[in-house]
Backbone as XML, in Angstrom:
<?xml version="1.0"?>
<chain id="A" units="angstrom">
  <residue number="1" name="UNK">
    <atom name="N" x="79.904" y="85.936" z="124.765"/>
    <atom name="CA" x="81.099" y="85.785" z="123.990"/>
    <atom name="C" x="82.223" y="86.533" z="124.708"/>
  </residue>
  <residue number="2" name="UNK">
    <atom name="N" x="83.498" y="86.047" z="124.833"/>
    <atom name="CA" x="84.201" y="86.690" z="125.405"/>
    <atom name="C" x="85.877" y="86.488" z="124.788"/>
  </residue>
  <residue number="3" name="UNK">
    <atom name="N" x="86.689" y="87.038" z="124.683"/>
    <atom name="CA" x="87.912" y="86.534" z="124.074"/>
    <atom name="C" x="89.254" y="87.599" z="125.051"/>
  </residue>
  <residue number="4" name="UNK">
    <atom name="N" x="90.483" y="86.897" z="125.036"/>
    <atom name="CA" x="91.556" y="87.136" z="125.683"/>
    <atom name="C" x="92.242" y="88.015" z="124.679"/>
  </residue>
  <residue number="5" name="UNK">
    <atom name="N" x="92.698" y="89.472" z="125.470"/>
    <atom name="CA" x="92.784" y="90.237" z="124.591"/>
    <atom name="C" x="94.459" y="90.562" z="125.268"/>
  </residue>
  <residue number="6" name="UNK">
    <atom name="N" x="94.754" y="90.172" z="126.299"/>
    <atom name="CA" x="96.098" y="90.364" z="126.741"/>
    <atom name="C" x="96.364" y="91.777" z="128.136"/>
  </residue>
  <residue number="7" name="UNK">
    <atom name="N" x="97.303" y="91.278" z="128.915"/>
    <atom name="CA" x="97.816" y="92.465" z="129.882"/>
    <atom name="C" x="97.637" y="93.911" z="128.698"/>
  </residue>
  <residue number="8" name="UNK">
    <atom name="N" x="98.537" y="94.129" z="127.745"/>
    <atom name="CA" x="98.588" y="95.135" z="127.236"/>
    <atom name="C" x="97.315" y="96.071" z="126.719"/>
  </residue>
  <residue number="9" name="UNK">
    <atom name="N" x="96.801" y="95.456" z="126.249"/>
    <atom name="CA" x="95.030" y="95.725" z="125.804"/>
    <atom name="C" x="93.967" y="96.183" z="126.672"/>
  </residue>
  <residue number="10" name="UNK">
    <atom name="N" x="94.305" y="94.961" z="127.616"/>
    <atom name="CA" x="93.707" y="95.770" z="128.976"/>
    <atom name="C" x="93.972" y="97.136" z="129.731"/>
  </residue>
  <residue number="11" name="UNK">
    <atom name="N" x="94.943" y="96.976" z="129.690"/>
    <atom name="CA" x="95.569" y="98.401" z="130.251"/>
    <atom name="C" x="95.323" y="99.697" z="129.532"/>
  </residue>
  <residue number="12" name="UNK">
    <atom name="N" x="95.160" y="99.187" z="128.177"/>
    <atom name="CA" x="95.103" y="100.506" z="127.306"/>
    <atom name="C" x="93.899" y="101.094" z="126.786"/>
  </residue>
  <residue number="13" name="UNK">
    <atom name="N" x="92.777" y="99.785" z="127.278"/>
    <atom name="CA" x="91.158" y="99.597" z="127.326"/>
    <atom name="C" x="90.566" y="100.366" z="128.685"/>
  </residue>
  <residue number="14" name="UNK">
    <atom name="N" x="91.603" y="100.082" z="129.583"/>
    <atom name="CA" x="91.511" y="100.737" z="131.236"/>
    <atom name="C" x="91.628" y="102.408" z="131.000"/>
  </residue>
  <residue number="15" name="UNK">
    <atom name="N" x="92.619" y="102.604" z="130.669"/>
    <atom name="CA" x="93.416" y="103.756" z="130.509"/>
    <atom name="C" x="92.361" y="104.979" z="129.181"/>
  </residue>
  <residue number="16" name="UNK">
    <atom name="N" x="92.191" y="104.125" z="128.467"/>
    <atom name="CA" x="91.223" y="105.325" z="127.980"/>
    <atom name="C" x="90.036" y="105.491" z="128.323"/>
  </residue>
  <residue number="17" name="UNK">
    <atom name="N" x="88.906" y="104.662" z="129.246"/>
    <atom name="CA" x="88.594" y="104.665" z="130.089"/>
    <atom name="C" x="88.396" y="105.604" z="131.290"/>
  </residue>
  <residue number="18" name="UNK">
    <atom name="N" x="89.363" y="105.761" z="131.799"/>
    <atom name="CA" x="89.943" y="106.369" z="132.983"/>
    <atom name="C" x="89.697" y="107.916" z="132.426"/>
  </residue>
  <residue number="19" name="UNK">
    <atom name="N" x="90.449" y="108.445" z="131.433"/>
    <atom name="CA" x="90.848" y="109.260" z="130.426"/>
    <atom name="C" x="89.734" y="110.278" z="130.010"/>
  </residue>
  <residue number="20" name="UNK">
    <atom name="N" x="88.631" y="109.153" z="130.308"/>
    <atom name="CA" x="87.174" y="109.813" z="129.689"/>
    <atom name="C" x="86.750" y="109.968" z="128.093"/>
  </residue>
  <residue number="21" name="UNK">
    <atom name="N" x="87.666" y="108.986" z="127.560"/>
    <atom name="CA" x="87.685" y="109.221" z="125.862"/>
    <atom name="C" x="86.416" y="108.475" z="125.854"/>
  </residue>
  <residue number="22" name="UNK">
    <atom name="N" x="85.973" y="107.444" z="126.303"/>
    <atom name="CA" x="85.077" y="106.334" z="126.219"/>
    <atom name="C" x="84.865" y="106.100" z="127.523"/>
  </residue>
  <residue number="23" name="UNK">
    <atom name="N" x="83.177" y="105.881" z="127.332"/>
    <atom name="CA" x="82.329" y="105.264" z="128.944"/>
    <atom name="C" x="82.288" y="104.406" z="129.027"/>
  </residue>
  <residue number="24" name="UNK">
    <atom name="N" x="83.040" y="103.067" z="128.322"/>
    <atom name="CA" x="83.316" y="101.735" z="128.561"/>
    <atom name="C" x="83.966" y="101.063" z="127.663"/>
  </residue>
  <residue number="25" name="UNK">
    <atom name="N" x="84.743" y="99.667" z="128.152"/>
    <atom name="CA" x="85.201" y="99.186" z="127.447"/>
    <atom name="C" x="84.853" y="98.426" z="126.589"/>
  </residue>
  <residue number="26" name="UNK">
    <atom name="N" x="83.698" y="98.025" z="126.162"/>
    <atom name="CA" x="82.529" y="98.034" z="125.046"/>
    <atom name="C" x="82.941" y="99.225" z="123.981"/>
  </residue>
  <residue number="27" name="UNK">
    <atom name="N" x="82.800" y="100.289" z="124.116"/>
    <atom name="CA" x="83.399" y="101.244" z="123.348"/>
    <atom name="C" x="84.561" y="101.402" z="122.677"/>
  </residue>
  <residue number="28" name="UNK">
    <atom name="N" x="85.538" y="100.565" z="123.589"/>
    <atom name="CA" x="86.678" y="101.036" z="123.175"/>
    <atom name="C" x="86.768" y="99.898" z="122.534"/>
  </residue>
  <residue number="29" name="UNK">
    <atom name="N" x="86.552" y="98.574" z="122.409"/>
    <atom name="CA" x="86.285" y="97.622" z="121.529"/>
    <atom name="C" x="86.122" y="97.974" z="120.257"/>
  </residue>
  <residue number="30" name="UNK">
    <atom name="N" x="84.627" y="98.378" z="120.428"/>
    <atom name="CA" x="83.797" y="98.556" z="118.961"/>
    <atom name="C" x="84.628" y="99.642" z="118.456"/>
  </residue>
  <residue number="31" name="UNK">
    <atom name="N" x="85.239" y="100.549" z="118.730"/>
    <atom name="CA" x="86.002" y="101.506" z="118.135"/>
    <atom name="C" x="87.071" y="100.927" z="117.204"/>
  </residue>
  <residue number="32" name="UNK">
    <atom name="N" x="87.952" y="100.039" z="117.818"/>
    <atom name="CA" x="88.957" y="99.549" z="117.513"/>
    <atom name="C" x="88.227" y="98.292" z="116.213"/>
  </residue>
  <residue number="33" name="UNK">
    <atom name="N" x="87.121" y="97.657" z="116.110"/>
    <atom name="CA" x="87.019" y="97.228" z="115.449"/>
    <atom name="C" x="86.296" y="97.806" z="113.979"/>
  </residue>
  <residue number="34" name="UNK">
    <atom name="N" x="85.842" y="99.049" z="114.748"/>
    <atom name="CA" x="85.666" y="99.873" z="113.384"/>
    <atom name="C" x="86.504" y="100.601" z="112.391"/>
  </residue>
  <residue number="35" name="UNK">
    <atom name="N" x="87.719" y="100.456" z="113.062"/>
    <atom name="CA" x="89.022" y="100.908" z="112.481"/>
    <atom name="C" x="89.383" y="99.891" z="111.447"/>
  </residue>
  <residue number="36" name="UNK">
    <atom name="N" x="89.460" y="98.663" z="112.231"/>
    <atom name="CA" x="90.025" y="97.643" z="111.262"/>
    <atom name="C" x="89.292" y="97.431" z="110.168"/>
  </residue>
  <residue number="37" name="UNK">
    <atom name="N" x="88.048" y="97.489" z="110.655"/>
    <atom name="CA" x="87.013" y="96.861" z="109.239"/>
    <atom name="C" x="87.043" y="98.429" z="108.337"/>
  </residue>
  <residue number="38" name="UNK">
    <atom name="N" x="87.772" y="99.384" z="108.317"/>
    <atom name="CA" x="87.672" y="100.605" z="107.612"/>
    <atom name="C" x="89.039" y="100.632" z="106.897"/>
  </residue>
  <residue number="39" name="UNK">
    <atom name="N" x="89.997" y="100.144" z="107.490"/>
    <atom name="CA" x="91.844" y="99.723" z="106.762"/>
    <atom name="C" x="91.281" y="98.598" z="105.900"/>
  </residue>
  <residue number="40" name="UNK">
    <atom name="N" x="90.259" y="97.724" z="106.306"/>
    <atom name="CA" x="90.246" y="96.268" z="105.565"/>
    <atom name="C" x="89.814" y="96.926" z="104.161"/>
  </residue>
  <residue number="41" name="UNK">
    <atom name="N" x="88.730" y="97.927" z="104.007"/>
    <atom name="CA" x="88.028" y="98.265" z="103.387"/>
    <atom name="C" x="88.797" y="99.429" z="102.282"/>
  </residue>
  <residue number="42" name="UNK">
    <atom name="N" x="89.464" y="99.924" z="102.870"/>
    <atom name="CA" x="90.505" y="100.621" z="102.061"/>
    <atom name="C" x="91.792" y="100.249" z="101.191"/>
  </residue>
  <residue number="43" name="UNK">
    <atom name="N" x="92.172" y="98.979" z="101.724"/>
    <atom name="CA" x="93.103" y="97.684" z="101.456"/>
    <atom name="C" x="92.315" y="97.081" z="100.018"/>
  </residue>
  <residue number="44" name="UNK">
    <atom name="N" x="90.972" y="96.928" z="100.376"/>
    <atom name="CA" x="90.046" y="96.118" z="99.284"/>
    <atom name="C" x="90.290" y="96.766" z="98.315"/>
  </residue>
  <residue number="45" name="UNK">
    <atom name="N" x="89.473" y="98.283" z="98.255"/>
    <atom name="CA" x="89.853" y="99.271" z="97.483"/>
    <atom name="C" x="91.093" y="99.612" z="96.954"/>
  </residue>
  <residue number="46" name="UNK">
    <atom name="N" x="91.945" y="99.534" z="97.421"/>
    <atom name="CA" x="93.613" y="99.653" z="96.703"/>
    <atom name="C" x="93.913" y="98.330" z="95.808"/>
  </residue>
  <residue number="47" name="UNK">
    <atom name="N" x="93.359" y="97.099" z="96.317"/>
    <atom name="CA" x="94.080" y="96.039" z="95.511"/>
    <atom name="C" x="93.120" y="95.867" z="94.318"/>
  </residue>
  <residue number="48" name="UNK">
    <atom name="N" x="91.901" y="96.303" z="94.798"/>
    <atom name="CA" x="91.246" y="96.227" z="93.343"/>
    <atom name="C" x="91.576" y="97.384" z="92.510"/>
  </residue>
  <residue number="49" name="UNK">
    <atom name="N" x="92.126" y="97.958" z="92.899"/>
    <atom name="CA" x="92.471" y="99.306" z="91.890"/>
    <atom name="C" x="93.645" y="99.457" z="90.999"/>
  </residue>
  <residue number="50" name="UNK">
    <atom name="N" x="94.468" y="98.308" z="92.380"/>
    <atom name="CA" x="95.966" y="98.256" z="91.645"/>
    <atom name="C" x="95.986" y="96.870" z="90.533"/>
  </residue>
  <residue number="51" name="UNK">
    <atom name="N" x="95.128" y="95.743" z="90.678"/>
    <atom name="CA" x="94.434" y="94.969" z="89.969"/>
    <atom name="C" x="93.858" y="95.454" z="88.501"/>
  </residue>
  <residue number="52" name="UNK">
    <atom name="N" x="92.787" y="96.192" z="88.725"/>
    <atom name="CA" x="92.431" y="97.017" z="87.380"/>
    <atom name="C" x="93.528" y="97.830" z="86.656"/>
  </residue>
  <residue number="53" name="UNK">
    <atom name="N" x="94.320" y="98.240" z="87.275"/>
    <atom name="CA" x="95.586" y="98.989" z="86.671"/>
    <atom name="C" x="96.531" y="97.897" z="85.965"/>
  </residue>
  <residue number="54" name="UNK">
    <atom name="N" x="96.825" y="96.810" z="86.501"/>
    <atom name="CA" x="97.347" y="95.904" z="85.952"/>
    <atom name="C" x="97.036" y="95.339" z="84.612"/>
  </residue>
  <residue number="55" name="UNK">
    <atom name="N" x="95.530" y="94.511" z="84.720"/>
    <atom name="CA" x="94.716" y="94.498" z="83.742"/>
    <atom name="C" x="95.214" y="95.387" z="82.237"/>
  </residue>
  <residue number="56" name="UNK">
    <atom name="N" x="95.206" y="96.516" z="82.528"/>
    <atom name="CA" x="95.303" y="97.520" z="81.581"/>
    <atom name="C" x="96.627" y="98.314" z="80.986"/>
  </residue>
  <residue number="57" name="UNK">
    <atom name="N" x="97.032" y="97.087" z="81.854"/>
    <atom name="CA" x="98.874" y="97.592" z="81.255"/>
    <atom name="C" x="99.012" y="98.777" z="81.887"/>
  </residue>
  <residue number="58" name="UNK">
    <atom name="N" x="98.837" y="98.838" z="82.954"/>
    <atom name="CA" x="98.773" y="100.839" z="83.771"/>
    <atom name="C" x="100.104" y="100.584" z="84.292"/>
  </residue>
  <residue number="59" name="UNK">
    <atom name="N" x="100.935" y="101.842" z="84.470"/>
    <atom name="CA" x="102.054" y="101.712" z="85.430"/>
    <atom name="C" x="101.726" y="102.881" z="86.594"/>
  </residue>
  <residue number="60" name="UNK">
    <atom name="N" x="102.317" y="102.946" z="87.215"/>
    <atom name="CA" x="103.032" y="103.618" z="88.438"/>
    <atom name="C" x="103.802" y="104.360" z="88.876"/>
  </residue>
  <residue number="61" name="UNK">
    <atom name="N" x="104.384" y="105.330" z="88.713"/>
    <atom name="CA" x="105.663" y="105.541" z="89.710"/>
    <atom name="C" x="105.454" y="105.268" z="91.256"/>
  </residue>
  <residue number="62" name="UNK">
    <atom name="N" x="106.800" y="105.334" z="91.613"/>
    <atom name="CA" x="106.173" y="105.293" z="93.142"/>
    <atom name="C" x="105.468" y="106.888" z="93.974"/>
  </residue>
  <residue number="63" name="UNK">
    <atom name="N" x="105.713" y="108.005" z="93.205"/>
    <atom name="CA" x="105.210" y="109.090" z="93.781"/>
    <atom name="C" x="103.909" y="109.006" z="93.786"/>
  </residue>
  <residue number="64" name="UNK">
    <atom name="N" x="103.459" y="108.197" z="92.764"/>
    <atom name="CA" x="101.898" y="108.850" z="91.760"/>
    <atom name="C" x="101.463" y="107.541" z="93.258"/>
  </residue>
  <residue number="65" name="UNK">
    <atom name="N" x="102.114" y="106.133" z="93.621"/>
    <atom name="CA" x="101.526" y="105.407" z="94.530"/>
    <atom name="C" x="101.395" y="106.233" z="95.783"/>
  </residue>
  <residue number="66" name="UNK">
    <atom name="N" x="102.295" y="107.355" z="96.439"/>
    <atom name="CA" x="102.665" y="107.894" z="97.336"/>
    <atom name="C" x="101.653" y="109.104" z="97.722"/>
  </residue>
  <residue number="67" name="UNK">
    <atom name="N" x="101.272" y="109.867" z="96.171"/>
    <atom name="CA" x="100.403" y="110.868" z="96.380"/>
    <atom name="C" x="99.059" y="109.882" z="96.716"/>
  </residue>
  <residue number="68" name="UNK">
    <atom name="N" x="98.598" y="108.366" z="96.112"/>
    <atom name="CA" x="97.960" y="108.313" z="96.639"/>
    <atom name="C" x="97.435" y="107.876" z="97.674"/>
  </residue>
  <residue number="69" name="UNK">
    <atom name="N" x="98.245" y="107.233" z="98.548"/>
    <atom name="CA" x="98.062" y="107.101" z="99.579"/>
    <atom name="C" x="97.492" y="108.290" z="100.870"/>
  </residue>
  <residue number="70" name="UNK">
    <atom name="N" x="98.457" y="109.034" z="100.325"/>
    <atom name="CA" x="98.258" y="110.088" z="101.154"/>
    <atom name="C" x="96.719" y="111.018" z="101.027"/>
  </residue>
  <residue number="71" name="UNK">
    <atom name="N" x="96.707" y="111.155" z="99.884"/>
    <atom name="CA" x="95.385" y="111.557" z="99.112"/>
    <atom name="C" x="93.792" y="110.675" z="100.022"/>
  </residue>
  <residue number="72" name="UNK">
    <atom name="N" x="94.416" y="109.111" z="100.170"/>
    <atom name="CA" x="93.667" y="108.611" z="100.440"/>
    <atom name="C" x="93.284" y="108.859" z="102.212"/>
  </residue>
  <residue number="73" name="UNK">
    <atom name="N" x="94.383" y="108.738" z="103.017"/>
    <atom name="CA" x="94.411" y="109.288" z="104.603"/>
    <atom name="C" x="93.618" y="110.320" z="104.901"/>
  </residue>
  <residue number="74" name="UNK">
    <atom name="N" x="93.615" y="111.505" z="103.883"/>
    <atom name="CA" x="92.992" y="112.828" z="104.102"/>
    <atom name="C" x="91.260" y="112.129" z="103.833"/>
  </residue>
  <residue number="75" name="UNK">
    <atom name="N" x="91.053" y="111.125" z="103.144"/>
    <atom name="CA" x="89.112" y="111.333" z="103.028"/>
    <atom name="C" x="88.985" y="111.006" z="104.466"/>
  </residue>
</chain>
């Protein structure tokens, strides 16, 4: 399997690499896709939350959205 990931990607797949963050670019792949599938997963979690809040006639301010975001970055 193989897919076109672009000049830029490459370079930045090279470069950490080089860097010694990662012993290949296999690594630096799977890294990057463990990120996404962990935002996807946190995204899930927020809309079902902000969903259930809805449901229930819940409101918001935007701070109380703000603390939690942030709240959420720190787990």
């Amino acid at each position: 399997m193989s897919y076109a990931i672009g000049d830029h990607f490459n370079k930045f797949i090279r470069k950490q690499v080089k860097n010694g963050r990662y012993n290949n670019a296999s690594e630096v792949v799977r890294e990057g896709l463990r990120l996404v599938e962990e935002r996807e997963a946190k995204l899930k979690a927020l809309r079902k939350h902000i969903g259930t809040a809805i449901k229930r006639g819940g409101s918001y301010s935007d701070e109380d959205i703000g603390e939690a975001l942030v709240n959420d970055k720190g787990q």
